[in-house]
C-alpha positions in Angstrom: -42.8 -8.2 -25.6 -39.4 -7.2 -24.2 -39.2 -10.7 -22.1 -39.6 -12.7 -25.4 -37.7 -10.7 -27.5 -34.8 -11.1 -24.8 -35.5 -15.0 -24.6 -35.5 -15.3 -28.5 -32.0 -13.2 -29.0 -30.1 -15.6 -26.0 -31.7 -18.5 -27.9 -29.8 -17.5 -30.9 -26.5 -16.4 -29.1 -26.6 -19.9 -28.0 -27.3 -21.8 -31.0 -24.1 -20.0 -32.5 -22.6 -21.2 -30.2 -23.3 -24.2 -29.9 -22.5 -24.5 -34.1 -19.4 -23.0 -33.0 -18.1 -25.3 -30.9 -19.1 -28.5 -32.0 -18.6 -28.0 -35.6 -16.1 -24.6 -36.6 -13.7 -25.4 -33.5 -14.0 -29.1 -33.6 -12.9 -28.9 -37.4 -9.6 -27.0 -36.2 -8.7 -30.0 -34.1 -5.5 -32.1 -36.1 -6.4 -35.3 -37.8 -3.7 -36.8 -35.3 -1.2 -35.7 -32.6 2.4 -37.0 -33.5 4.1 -39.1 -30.6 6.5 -37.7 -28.1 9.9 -39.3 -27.9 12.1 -40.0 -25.4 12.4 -41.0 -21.6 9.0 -40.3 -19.9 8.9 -39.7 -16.1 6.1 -41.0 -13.9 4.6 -38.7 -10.6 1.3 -39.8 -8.9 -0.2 -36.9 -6.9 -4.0 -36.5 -5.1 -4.4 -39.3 -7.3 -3.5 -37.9 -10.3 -0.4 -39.4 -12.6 1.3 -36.7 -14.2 4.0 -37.2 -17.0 7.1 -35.6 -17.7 8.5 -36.2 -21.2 12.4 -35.5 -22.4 12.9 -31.9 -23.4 16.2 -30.2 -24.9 18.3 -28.8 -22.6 19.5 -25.1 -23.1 22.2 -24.3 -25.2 24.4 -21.5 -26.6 25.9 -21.5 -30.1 26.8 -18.8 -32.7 24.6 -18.7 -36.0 26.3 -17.6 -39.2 26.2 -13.9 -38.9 28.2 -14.5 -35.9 25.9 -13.9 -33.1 24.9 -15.8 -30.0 22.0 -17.7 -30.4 19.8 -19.8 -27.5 16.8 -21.5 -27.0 15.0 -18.4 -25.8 15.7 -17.6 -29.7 13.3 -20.8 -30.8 10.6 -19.7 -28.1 7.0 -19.6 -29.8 8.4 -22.0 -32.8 8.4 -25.4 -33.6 11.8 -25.9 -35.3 13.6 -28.8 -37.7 16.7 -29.8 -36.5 20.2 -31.7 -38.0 23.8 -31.8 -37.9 26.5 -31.7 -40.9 29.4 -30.0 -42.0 30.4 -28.4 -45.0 33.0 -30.2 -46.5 31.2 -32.8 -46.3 30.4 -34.7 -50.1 28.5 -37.7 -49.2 24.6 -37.4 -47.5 25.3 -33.6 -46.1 24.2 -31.9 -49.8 21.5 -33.8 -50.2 20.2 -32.8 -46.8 20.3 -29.4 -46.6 19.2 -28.8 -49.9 15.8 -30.9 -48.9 16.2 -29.2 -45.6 16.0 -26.1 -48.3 13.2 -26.9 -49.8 11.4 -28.3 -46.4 12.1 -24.4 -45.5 10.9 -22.9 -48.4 7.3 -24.4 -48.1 7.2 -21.9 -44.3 8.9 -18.9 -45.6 8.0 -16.1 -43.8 6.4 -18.2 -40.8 7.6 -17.0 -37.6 6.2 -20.3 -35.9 8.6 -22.4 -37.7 12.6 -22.6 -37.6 15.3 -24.4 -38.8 18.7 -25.4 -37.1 21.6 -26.7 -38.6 24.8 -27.5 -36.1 28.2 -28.1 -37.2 29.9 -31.2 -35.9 33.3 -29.8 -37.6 33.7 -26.4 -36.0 37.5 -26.4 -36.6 36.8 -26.1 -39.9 33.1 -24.9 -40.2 33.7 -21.3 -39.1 31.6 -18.4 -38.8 32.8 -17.1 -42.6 32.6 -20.4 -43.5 28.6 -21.3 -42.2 27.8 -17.3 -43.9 29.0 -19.4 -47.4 26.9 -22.0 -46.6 24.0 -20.1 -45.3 23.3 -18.1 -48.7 24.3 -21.1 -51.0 21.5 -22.9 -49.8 18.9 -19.4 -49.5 18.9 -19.0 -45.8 17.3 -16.5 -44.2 19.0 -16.1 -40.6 16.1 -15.0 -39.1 14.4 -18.5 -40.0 17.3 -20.8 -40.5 20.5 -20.7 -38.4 23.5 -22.7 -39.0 25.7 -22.8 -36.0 29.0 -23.5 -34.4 30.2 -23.9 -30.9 32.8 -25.1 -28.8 32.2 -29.6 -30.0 31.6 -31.1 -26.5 28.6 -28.7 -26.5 27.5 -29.7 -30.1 28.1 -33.4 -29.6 26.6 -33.5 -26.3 23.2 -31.8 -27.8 22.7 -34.0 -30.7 23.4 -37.6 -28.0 21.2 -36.3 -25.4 19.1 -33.5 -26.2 17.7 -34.5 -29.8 18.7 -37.8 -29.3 20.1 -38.5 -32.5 23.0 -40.5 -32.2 23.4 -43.1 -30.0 27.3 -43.9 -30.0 29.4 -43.2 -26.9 31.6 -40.0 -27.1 32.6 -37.0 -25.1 33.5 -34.8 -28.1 37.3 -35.5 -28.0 39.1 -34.9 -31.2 38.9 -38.8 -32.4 34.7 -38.6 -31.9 32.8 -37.8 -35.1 28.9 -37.7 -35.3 27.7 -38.4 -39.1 24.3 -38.6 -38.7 21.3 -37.9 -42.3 18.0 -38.1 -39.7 16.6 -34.5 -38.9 14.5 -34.0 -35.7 11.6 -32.1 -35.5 11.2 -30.2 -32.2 7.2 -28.6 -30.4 6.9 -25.1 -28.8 7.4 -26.8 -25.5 11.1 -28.3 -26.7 9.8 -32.1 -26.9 11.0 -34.3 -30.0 8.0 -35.1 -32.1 9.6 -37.1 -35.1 12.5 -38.3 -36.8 12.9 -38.0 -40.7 15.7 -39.5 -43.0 17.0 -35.6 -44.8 18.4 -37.8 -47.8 14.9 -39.3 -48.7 12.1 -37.0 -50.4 9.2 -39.0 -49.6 10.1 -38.3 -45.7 10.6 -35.3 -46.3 7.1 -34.6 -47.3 5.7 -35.9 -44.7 8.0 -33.4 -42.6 6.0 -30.7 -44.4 2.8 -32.5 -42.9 3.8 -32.8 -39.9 4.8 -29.6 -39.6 1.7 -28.3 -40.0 -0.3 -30.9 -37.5 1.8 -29.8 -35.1 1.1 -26.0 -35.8 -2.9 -27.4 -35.5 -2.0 -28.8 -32.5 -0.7 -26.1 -31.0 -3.1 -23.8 -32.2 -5.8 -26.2 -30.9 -4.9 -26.6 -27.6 -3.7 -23.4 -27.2 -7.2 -21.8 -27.4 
């Protein structure tokens, strides 16, 4: 009896498994995996071809209570990204209060972020990115608005996020005016682009947002 009691229970261990894994883990998979942008690099090895795709480069700014903030600081997030300045009265209002409301709908997620540069930091100061900040309901932990020396700033949103494509080296006559947010994955590749002045793209921001927290979740079991 012991023999065929012990065949029928590993019978049923597998069957739940089985359901497991081809219909409750298989569900979890994302309806679709959002591109990767940028420059892709090529290495065949033991006849394998591996890819290495454009990631952002480190970086160093200070957030709008002041402090230092890295990329170690994004590390386990996916994270929205723009550029703007305050005085700003033309598309910069419009997008951060839809990068508000974008913000809003992951409240409280610790696996999503928000990043906000200055491309005025003469003017967009520390006191003046705390103003900001709470005008538009953000919570530093979540959603940082930073300043920094401008070659740095400039030279993140040309080749890191790749969101401008003029020539400049960050010299006082260069200016970067730019409505498209970037959305960045936990491994610091650009997954989309979005115009921050138009609703409807930002909606889908919200969706994508949330594929690529599947996808990470997915892959990462």
């Amino acid at each position: 009896m012991k023999p065929k009691f012990l065949n029928v229970a590993l019978l049923v261990i597998a069957t739940g498994v089985f359901i497991y894994a081809f219909f409750i883990f298989d569900n979890q998979k994302p309806l679709r995996y959002l591109p990767i942008f940028g420059n892709k690099t090529y290495e065949s090895k033991n006849g394998k071809t591996d890819t290495t795709y454009h990631t952002i480069q480190n970086f160093s700014f200070i957030n709008q209570d002041g402090k230092t903030i890295t990329e170690k600081d994004f590390e386990g997030s996916v994270y929205v990204t723009d550029f703007f300045f305050t005085t700003c009265h033309s598309i910069c209002p419009i997008m951060s209060t839809q990068m508000e409301r974008v913000a809003a709908n992951f409240k409280g997620n610790s696996e999503v972020k928000f990043l906000s540069h200055t491309v005025d930091p003469e003017i967009d100061t520390v006191e003046q990115l705390k103003s900001y900040a709470l005008k538009h309901n953000a919570n530093v932990k979540q959603w940082m608005f930073v300043t920094g020396e401008k070659q740095s700033l400039y030279e993140i949103a040309r080749t890191g996020y790749l969101l401008d494509a003029s020539e400049g080296n960050g010299g006082p006559d260069d200016f970067i005016h730019t409505q498209n947010f970037a959305l960045i994955d936990k491994n610091k590749r650009i997954r989309g682009y979005y115009d921050g002045t138009d609703s409807t793209q930002m909606n889908q921001l919200i969706k994508d947002i949330d594929l690529l927290l599947a996808e990470h979740h997915y892959k990462g079991r």
